[in-house]
N, C-alpha and C positions, 0 to 999 in steps of 0.2 A: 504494500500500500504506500502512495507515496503522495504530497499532498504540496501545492500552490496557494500563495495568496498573491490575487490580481487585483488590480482597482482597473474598475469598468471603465472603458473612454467612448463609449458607444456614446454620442450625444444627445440620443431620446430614451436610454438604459436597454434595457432587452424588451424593447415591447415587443408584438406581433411577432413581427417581422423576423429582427436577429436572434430573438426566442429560437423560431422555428429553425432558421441557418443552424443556429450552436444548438439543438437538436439532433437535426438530422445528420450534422457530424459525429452527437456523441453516439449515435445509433450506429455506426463503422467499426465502432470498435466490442469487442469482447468484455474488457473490463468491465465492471460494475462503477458508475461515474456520478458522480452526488454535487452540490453546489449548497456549501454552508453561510448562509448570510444570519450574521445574529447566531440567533436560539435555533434558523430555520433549517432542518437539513434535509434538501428534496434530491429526486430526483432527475439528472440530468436529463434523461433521454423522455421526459415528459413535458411537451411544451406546456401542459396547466399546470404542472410543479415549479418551471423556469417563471411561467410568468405570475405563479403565484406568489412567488420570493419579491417581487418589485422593486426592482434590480434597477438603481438610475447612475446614469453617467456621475463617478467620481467613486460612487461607492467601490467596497474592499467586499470583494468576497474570495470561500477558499474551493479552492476542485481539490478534489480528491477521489482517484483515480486507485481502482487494486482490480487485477487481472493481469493476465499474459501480454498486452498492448498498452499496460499503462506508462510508460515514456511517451511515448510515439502521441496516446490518446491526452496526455494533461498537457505536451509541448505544443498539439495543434489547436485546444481549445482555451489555451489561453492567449495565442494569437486573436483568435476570434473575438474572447474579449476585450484583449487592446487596440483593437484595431485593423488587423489584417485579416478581414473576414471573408476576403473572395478569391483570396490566392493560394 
């Protein structure tokens, strides 16, 4: 298990939209993938758990990532939340 804290730069946070992007990324991987904001600890690969956390630009949240993929899975999905979401 291995675990990141990223602060969000998404500038409208994870609504709809990069909800669903950092989604359907975390859904690639094998791992087991969570997104702790606060007290909240959801799960990744569910865009009503992503966007139930309400996730805004600036905020610190943590991934953490435990499976066979998780390097690969916590390095590209915290791309996604800093900013390099479509490369």
């Amino acid at each position: 298990m291995i675990t990141r804290r990223v602060v969000v730069t998404e500038p409208l946070g994870l609504h709809l939209r990069p909800a669903g992007v950092f989604c359907e990324e975390s859904l690639k991987y094998e791992s087991k993938i969570q997104i702790r904001k606060g007290t909240s600890l959801l799960n990744a690969k569910s865009v009503l758990g992503v966007l139930a956390a309400r996730v805004q630009c600036g905020d610190e949240v943590e991934l953490i990532c435990d499976g066979p993929d998780e390097e690969e899975a916590i390095t590209r999905l915290a791309e996604i939340l800093t900013g390099d979401k479509y490369n």
